[in-house]
C-alpha positions in Angstrom: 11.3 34.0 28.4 10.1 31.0 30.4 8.4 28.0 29.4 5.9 25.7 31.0 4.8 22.6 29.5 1.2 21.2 29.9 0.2 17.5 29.7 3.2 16.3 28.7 5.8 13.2 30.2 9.5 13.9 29.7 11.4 10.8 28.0 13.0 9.8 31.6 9.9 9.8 32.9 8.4 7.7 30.3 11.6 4.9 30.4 11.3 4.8 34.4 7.7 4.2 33.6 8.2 1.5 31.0 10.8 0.0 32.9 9.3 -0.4 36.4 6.5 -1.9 33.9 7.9 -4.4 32.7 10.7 -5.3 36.0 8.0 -6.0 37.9 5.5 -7.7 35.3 7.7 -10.1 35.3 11.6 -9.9 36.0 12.8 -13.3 34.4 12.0 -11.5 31.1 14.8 -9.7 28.9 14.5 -5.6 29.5 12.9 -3.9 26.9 15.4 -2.1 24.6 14.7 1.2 23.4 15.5 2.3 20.0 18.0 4.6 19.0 17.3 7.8 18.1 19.6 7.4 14.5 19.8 11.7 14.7 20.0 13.0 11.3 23.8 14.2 10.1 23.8 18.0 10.4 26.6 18.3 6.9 23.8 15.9 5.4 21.2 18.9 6.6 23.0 21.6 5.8 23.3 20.1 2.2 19.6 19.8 1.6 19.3 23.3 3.1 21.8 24.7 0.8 20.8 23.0 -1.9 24.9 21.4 -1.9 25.8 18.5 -4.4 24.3 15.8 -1.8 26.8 13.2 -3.0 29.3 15.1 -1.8 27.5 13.5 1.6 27.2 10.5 0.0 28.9 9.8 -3.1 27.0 6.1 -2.9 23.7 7.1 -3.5 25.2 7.0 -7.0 26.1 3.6 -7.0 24.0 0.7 -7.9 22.3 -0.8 -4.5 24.3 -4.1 -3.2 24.7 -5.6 -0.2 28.1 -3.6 0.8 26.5 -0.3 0.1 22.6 -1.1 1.5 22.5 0.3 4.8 24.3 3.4 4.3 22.2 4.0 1.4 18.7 3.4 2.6 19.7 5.3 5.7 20.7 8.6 4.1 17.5 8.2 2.0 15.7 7.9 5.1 17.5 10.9 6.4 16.5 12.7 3.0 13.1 12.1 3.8 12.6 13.2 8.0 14.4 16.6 6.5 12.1 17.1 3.8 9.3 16.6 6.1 11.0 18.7 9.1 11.4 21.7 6.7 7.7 21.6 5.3 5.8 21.3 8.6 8.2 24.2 9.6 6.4 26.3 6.8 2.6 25.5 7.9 3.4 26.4 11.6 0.6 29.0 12.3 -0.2 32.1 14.6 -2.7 33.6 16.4 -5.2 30.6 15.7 -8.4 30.1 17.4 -9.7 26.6 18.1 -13.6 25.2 17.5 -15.3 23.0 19.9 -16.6 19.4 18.8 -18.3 18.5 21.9 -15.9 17.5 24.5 -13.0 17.9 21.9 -11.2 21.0 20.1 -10.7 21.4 16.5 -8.1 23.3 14.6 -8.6 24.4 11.2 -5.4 23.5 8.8 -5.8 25.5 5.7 -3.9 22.8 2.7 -4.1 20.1 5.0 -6.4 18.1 2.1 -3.7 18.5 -0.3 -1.6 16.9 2.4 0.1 21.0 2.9 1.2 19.9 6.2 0.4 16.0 5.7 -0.4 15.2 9.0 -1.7 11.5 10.4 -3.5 10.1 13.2 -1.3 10.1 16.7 0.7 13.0 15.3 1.8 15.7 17.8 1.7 19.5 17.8 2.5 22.0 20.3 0.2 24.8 20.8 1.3 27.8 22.4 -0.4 30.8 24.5 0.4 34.5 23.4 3.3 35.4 25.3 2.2 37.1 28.6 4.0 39.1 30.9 7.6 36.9 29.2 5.8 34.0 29.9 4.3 31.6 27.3 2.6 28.2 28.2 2.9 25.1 25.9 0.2 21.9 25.2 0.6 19.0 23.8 -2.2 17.6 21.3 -2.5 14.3 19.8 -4.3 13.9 16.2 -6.7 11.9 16.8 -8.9 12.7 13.5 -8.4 14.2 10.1 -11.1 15.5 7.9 -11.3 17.4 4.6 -9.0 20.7 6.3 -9.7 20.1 10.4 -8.1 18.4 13.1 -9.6 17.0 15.6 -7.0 17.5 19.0 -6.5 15.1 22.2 -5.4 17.6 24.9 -5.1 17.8 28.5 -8.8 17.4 29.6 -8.2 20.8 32.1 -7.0 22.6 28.9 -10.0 21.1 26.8 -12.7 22.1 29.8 -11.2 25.7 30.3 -10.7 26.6 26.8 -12.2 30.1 25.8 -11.3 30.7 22.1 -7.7 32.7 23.0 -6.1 32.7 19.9 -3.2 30.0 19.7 0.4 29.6 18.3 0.5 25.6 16.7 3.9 24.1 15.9 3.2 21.0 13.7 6.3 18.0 14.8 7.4 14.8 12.4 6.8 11.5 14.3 10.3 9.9 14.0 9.3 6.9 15.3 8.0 4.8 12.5 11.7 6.2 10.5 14.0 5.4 14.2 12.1 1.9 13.2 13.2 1.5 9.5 16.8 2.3 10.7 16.8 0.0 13.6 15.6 -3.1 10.7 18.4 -1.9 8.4 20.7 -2.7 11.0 20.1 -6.3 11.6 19.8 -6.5 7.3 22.8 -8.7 7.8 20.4 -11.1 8.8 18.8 -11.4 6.1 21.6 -11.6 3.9 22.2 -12.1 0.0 19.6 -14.7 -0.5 16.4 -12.3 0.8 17.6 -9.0 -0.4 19.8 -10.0 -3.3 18.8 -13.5 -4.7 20.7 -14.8 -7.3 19.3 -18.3 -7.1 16.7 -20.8 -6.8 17.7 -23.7 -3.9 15.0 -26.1 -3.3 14.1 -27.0 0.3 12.7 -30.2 1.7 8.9 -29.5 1.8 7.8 -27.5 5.0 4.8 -30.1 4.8 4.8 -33.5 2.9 2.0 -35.5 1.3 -0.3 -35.2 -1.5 -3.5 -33.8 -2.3 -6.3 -35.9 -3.4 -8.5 -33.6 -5.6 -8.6 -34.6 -8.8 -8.7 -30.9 -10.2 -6.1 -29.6 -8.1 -3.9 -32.2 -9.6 -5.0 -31.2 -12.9 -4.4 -27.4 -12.7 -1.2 -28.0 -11.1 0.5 -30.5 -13.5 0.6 -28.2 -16.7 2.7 -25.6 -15.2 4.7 -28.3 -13.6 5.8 -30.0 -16.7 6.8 -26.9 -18.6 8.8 -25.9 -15.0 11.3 -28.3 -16.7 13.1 -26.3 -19.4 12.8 -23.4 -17.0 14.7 -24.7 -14.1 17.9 -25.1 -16.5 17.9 -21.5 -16.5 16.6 -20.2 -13.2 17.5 -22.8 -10.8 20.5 -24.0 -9.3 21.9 -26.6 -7.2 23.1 -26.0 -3.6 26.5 -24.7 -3.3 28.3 -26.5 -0.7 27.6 -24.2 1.7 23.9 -24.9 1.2 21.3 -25.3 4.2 21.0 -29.0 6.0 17.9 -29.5 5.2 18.3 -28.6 1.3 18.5 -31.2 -1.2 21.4 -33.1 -2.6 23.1 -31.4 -5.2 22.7 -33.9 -8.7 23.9 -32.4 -12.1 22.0 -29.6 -14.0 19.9 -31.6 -15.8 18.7 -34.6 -13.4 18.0 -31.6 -11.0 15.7 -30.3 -13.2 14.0 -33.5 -13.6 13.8 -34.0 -10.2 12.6 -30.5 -9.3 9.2 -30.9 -11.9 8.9 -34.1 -10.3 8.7 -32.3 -6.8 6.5 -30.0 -8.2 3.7 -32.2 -9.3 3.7 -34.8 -7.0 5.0 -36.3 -3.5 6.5 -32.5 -2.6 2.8 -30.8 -2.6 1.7 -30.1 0.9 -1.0 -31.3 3.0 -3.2 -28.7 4.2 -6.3 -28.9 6.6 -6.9 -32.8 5.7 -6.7 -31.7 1.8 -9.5 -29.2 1.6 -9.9 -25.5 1.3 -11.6 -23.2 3.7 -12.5 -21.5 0.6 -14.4 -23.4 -2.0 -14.5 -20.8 -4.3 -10.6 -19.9 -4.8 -9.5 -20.2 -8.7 -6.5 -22.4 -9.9 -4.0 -19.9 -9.3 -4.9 -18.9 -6.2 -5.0 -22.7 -4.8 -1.3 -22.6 -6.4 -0.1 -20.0 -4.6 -1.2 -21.6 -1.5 0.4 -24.8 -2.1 3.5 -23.0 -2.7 3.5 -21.1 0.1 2.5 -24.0 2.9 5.8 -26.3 0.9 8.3 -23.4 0.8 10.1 -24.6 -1.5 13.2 -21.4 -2.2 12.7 -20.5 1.3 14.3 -17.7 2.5 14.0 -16.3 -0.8 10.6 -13.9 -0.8 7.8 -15.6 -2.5 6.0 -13.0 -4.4 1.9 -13.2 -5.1 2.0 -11.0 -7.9 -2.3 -9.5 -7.4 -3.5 -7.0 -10.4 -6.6 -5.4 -9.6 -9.4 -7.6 -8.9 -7.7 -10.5 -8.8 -8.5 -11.7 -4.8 -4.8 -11.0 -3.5 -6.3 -10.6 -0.7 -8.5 -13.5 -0.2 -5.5 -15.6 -1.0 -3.4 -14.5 2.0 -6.2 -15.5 4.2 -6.2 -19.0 2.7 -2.3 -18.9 2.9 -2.6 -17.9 7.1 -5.2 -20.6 8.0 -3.4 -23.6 5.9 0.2 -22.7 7.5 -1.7 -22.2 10.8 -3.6 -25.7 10.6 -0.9 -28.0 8.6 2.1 -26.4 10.7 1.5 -26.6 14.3 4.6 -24.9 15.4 4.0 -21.9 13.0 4.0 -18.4 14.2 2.4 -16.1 11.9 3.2 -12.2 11.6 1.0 -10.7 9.1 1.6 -7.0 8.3 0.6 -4.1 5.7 1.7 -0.4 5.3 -1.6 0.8 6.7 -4.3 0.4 9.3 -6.9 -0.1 6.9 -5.1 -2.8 4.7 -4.1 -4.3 8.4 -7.9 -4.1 9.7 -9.0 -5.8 6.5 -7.2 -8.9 6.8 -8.6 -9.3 10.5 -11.9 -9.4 9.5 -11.5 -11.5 6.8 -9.6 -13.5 9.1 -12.5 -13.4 11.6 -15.3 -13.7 8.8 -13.4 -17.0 7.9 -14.5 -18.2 10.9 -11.5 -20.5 10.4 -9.4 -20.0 13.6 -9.4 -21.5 17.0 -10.1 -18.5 20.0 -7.3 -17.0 20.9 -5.5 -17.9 17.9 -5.4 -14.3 16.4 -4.2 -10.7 17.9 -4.5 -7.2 16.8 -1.7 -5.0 17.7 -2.2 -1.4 17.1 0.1 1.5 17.1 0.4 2.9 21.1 -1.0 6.3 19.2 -4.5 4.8 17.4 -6.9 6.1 18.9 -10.0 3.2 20.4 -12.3 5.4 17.9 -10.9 4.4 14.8 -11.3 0.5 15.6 -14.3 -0.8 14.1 -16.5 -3.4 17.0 -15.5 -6.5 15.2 -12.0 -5.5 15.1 -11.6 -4.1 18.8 -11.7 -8.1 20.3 -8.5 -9.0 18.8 -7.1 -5.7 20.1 -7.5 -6.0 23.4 -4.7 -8.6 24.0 -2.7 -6.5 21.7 -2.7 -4.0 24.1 0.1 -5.8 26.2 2.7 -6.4 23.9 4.4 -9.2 25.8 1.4 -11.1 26.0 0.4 -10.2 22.2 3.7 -12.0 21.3 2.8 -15.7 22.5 -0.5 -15.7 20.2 0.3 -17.9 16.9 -1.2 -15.3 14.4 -0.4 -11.3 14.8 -1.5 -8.7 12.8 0.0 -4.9 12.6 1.1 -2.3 10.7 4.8 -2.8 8.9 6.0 0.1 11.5 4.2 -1.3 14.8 6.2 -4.5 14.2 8.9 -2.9 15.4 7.4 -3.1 19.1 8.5 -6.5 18.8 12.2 -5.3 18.6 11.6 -2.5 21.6 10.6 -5.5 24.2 13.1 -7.6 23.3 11.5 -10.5 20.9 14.7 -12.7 19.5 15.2 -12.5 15.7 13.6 -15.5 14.2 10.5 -15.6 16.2 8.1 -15.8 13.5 7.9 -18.7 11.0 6.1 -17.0 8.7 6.0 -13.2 7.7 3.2 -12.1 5.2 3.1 -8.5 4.2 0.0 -7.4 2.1 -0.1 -4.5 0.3 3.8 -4.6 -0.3 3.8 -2.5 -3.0 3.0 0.1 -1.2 5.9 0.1 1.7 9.0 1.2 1.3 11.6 -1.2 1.4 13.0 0.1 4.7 9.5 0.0 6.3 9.2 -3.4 4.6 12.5 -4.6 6.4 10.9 -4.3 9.8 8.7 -7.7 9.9 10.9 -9.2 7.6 13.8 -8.7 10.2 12.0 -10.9 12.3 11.6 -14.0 10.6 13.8 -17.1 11.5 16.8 -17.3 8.9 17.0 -20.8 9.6 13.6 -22.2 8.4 11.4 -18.8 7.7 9.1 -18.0 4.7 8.4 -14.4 3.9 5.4 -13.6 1.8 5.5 -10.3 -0.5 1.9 -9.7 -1.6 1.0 -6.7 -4.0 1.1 -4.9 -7.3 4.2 -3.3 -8.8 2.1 -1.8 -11.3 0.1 0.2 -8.8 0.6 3.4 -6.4 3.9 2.9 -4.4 5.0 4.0 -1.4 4.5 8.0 -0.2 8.1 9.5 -0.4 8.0 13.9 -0.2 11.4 14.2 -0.7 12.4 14.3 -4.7 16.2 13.3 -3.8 15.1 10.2 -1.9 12.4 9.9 -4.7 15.2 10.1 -7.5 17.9 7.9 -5.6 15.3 4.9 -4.8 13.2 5.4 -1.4 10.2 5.2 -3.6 11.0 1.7 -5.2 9.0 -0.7 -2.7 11.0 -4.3 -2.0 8.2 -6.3 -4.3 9.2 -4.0 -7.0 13.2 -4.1 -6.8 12.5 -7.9 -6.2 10.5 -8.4 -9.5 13.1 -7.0 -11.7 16.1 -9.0 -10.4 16.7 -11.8 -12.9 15.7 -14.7 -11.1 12.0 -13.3 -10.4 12.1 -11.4 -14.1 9.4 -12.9 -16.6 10.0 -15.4 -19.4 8.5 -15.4 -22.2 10.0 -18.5 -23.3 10.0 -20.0 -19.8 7.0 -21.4 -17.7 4.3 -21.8 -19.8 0.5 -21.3 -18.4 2.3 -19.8 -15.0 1.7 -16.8 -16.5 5.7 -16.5 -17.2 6.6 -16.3 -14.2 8.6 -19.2 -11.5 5.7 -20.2 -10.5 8.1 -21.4 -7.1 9.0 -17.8 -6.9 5.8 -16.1 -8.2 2.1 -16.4 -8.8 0.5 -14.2 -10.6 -3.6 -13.7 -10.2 -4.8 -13.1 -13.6 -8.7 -13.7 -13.1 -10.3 -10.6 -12.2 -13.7 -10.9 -10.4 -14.8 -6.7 -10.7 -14.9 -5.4 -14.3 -17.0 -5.4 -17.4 -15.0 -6.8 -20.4 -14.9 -3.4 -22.2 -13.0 -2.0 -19.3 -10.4 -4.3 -18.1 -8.7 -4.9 -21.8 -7.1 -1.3 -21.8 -5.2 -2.5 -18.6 -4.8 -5.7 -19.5 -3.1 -4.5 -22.0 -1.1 -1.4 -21.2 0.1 -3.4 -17.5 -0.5 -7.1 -17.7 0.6 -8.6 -20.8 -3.1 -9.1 -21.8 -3.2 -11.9 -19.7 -6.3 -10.6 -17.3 -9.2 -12.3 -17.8 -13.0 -11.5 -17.2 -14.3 -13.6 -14.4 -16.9 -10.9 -12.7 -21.0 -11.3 -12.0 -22.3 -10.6 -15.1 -25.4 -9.3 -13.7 -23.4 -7.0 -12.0 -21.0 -5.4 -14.8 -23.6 -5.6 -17.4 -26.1 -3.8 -15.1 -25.6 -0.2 -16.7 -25.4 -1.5 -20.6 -28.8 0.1 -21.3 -28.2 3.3 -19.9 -29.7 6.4 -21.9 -26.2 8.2 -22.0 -23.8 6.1 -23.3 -22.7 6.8 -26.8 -22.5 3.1 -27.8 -25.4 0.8 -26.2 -23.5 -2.1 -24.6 -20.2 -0.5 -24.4 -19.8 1.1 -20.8 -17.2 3.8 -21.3 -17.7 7.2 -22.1 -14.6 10.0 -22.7 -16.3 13.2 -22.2 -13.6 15.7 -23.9 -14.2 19.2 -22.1 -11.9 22.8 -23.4 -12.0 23.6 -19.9 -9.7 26.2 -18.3 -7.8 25.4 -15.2 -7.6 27.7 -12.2 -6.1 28.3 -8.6 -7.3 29.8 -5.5 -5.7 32.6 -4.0 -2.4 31.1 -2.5 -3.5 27.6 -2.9 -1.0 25.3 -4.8 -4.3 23.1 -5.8 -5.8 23.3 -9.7 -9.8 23.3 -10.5 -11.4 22.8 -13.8 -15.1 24.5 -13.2 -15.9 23.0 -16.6 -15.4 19.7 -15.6 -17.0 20.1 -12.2 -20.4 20.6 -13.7 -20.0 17.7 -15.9 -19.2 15.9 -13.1 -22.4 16.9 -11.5 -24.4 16.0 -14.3 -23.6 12.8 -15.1 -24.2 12.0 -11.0 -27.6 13.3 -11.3 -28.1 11.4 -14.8 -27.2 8.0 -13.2 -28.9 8.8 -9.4 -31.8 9.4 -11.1 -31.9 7.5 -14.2 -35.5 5.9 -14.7 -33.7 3.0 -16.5 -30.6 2.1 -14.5 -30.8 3.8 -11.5 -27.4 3.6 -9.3 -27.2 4.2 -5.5 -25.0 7.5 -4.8 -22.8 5.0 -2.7 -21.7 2.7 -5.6 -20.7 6.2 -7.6 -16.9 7.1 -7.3 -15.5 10.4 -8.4 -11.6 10.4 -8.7 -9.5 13.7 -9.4 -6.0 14.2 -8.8 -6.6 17.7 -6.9 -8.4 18.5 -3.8 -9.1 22.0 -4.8 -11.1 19.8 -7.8 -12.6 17.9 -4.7 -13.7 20.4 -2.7 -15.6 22.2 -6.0 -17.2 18.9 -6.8 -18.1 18.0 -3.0 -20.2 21.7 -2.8 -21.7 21.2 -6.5 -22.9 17.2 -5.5 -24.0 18.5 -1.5 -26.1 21.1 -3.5 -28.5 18.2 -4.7 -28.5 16.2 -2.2 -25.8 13.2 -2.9 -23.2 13.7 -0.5 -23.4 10.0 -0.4 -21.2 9.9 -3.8 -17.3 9.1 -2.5 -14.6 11.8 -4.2 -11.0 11.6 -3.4 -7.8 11.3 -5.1 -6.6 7.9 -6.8 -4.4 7.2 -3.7 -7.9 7.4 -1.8 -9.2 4.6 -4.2 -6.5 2.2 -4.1 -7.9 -1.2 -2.9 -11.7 -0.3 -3.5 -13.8 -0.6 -6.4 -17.6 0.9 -7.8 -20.6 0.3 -9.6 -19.6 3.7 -11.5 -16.4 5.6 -11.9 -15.9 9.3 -13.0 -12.6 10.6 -13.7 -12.3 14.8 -13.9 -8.1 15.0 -14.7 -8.5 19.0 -14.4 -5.6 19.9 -16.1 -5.9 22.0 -19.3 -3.5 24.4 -20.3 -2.8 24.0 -23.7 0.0 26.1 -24.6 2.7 25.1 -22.0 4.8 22.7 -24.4 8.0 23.0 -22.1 7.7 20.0 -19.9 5.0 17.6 -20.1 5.9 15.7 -17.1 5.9 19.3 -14.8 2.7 20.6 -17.3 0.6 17.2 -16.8 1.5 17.2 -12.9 -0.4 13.9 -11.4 -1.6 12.5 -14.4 1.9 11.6 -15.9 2.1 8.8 -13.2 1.5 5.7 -15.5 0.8 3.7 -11.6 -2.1 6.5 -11.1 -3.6 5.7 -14.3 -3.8 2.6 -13.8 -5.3 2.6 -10.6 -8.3 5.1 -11.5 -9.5 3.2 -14.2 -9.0 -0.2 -12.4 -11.8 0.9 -10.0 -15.2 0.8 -12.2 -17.3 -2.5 -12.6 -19.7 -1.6 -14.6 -19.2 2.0 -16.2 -16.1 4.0 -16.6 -16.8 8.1 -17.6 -13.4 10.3 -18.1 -13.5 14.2 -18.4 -10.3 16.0 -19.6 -9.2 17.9 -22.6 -7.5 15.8 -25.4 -5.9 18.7 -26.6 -3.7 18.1 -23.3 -4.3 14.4 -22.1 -2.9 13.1 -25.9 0.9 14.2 -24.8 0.7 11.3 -21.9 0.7 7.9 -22.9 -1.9 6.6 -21.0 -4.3 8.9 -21.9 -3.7 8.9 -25.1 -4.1 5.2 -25.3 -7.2 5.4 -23.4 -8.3 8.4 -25.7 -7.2 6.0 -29.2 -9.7 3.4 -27.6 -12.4 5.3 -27.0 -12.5 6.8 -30.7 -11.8 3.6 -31.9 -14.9 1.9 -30.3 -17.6 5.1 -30.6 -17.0 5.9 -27.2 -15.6 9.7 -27.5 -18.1 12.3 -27.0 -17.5 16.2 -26.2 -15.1 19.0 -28.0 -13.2 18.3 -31.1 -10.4 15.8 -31.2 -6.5 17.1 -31.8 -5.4 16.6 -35.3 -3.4 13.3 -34.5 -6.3 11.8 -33.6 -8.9 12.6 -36.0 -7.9 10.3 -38.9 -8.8 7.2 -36.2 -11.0 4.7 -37.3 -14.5 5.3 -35.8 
């Protein structure tokens, strides 16, 4: 059978390409290096395949990770993972498919594709295929250049896209290795890092990255409680310099004068200047002015300095103030700023931008080579365009990218220790090989690396339950934060929250929910230690609405006997029941006469799409397609005026396995991230009968009982005798 290939380069082609690039761009510079290809072990394959004892692979994935055992480890789980994905896109490959014209552009239907049944991203490739013809068949090459609900929008060759007439098609779906070759790549130049970033045992104080003192009476104030009660702590946490310590570390005195010192250094001369004392932003809370400080001295550089965000809390907003400070106060700084996605990546530019804090041509977006120009919003597309050449892109003092675009840095030759400084938002939510890709670049000499996130929130995305179970889904700010030297202290540390407050901040005022809602959270995932700092005008806003069962109390759990149900051969549950509901309380609060809320401050969250795409018919129906509803992962870093959970689920008489029988909602991270989202009025649907067996739920269900709040069917037994 023969085979012709249609819009399409061929890998030589593309390295002669690259290569005459960049020889005659400029021939004094190094050659770009290409990265490996790191091809997955075929007896590691054939294990997965046939379901072998995988440690008979790799008996280490057993062992405890270390430093002798890390690459090996995090490689097979990597490995673990491209299989998983290569067999499951191998099972949605589809026949005799016909595509739909948008315009200019063709669109393929991908039944499953909104339950992520292939899971499929923008820049993906497929291969579509003409019916074989007289032996021959003819391939193209698409690019995703847009996903939504179940359709694809394709890039093709533009004679393909022209002559197109509807002929039914063959698609082969392909995994992008590239962002994976990447992760391998950083876990090879982990010796680099060493002990003291991936396996700190330590605290070694550092001269100050900047000296002086600030003069603001209150900053002094809020820092020199926590800096007295550092005292006791650093007998216990902190070290001196073995003799092998750093030349610019401090001289090692005994235990106890070291301590001394090291409060001392805290609360006074040690505190760095920054932007002749002043803050770009007026408005940023004690903690958050901390967390700068600590991050412009440096003071356990290398050792990862952890802002610890909960929902709310202006994470976010504190990285900026972090970037401009370094940027100002250190002139020789150079900043790489990265997050897992292009949306947590895109943020920080334009709150970089909005700052209106940098000098032009301070700042650079670079974007994948596969994101499309569609997808960049205008204010955004500036900073792109001298991202575009990644040679030039690396001169400029503050970059922004993705975790796995960093690695372009490593493809065109940029030395280890380029950047100063390496800030990665939304750690949580990398894996710790994705992590390791910016972090590989920072200078081991001098560098500060800054891990900003939650560890009680979503994690990173891992398909594969072996790399799952063996670790892949543990992000670095999570393994980090339960090593002993960043573990909390109780006894330790005082009003830092009980944390090293040279190691860790932790943001504890949260500026988006009513009282009522952030205690349960509070409680269940931050030590209680949250506390209420939103408008009031804003959370209070729905207090007086007609429907809630307890006037000034903005929580409702609607318990619905619902059944739950499947389509056809769809793997996706739906609770019609809880649909409806759903649609009722968005009409009650769209059109309430005495709280009206716009249908684009409403949220629905439900862990299923099948549950999404009833709900999305039921609200287009009457007319408020404006109301977002997605799964919790879809919510994670945005908030509403209004929440509704529907948690679907309601089988009552599976007893077996409540982990399998609950699905999504055992995830105690999920929880917390769907009821995080609300600032002014939280409404749950789901059967208690079910939603007592978890946890969560059942805490959530105990404290809506307890406060009036419950409404619906009748309560299980172990909850009736409650208190009301």
């Amino acid at each position: 059978m023969a085979c012709l290939r249609h819009g399409v380069i061929t890998n030589f082609d593309l390295c002669i390409c690259v290569f005459c690039f960049f020889f005659f761009r400029n021939s004094r510079r190094q050659l770009p290096s290409f990265l490996p290809q790191y091809p997955i072990p075929d007896r590691l394959k054939k294990c997965v395949e046939q379901k072998i004892d995988i440690l008979t692979f790799q008996p280490l994935l057993a062992e405890l990770l270390n430093m002798s055992n890390y690459k090996e480890k995090f490689s097979t789980l990597l490995w673990l993972e491209e299989i998983h994905a290569e067999i499951e896109l191998k099972e949605y490959n589809m026949s005799g498919v016909t595509l739909k014209r948008n315009g200019d552009l063709l669109v393929l239907e991908v039944p499953g594709l909104a339950e992520s049944r292939p899971s499929l991203y923008a820049g993906d490739k497929l291969i579509l295929k003409t019916q074989e013809y007289n032996g021959h068949v003819i391939e193209y090459i698409g690019y995703v250049i847009e996903i939504h609900e179940e359709d694809v929008t394709l890039k093709l060759n533009p004679e393909f896209e022209q002559a197109y007439n509807f002929e039914p098609m063959d698609v082969e779906f392909t995994y992008n290795r590239t962002t994976s070759r990447r992760c391998h790549f950083a876990l090879e130049h982990v010796i680099h890092l060493g002990v003291k970033v991936l396996f700190p045992e330590e605290v070694v104080l550092q001269s100050p990255q900047v000296a002086g003192s600030w003069n603001h009476a209150q900053d002094t104030k809020n820092d020199a409680q926590p800096a007295i009660k550092t005292r006791k702590a650093m007998k216990d946490h902190t070290k001196p310099a073995a003799k092998e310590r750093r030349p610019d570390a401090q001289a090692s005195p005994g235990p106890a004068a070291f301590a001394e010192k090291s409060a001392h250094r805290v609360n006074e001369a040690q505190v760095p200047r920054a932007r002749e004392k002043e803050f770009f932003n007026p408005v940023l809370n004690e903690n958050q002015k901390l967390a700068v400080r600590r991050i412009l001295s440096g003071d356990c550089r290398p050792l990862p300095y952890i802002l610890f965000g909960p929902p709310g809390t202006g994470k976010t907003v504190t990285i900026i103030e972090a970037v401009l400070q370094v940027y100002y106060a250190l002139p020789d700084s150079r900043i790489l700023v990265c997050a897992p996605s292009n949306s947590a990546a895109d943020l920080v530019c334009l709150r970089l931008h909005a700052s209106q804090g940098l000098r032009p041509g301070a700042m650079v977006r670079v974007n994948a080579t596969c994101r499309f120009e569609e997808t960049v919003t205008d204010a955004i597309k500036t900073y792109c365009k001298d991202g575009e050449d990644i040679w030039k892109a690396s001169r400029f003092r503050i970059i922004i990218t993705t975790c796995s675009s960093a690695g372009l840095f490593y493809q065109i030759g940029v030395r280890v220790g380029h950047f100063t400084h390496v800030f990665v938002d939304e750690a949580g939510q990398a894996s710790e090989p994705e992590c390791l890709i910016p972090l590989g670049l920072v200078s081991d000499a001098n560098g500060q690396i800054v891990l900003a996130g939650d560890p009680m929130q979503l994690g990173p995305v891992i398909k594969s339950r072996l790399a799952m179970a063996y670790g892949l889904s543990v992000s670095m700010l999570e393994r980090l934060m339960s090593r002993q030297v960043y573990l909390r202290d109780e006894n330790a540390f005082g009003a830092c929250g009980a944390y090293n407050p040279l190691l860790v901040t932790k943001l504890v005022k949260n500026y988006r929910s009513h009282p009522a809602l952030l205690a349960l959270p509070s409680r269940l995932f931050y030590h209680k230690e949250l506390e209420v700092c939103a408008d009031p005008a804003v959370v209070t806003s729905l207090l007086g609405w007609e429907k809630l069962p307890k006037k000034g109390f903005p929580l409702i759990f609607h318990g619905v006997r619902g059944s739950e149900a499947r389509e056809g051969r769809s793997p996706s549950w739906f609770n019609a029941a809880e649909a409806v509901q759903v649609l009722r309380y968005c009409c009650l609060l769209a059109r309430s006469l005495s709280s009206q809320v716009s249908a684009s401050d409403i949220g629905v969250i439900t862990p299923y799409r099948k549950q999404v795409e009833k709900i999305k018919i039921l609200l287009r129906n009457v007319d408020l397609t404006d109301i977002k509803v997605g799964s919790v992962e879809e919510f994670q870093g945005q908030e509403y005026l209004a929440v509704i959970i529907s948690t679907v689920r309601s089988n009552e008489d599976r007893f077996e396995d409540d982990r399998y029988f609950l699905g999504f909602l055992s995830n105690s991270k999920r929880f917390n991230v769907a009821i995080t989202r609300p600032k002014a009025l939280l409404i749950v649907l789901g059967n208690p009968h079910v939603l007592v067996r978890d946890p969560c739920f059942g805490a959530l269900l105990e404290y809506s009982i307890t406060n009036g709040v419950y409404t619906g069917c009748n309560l299980p037994p172990e909850l009736q005798s409650l208190p009301k």
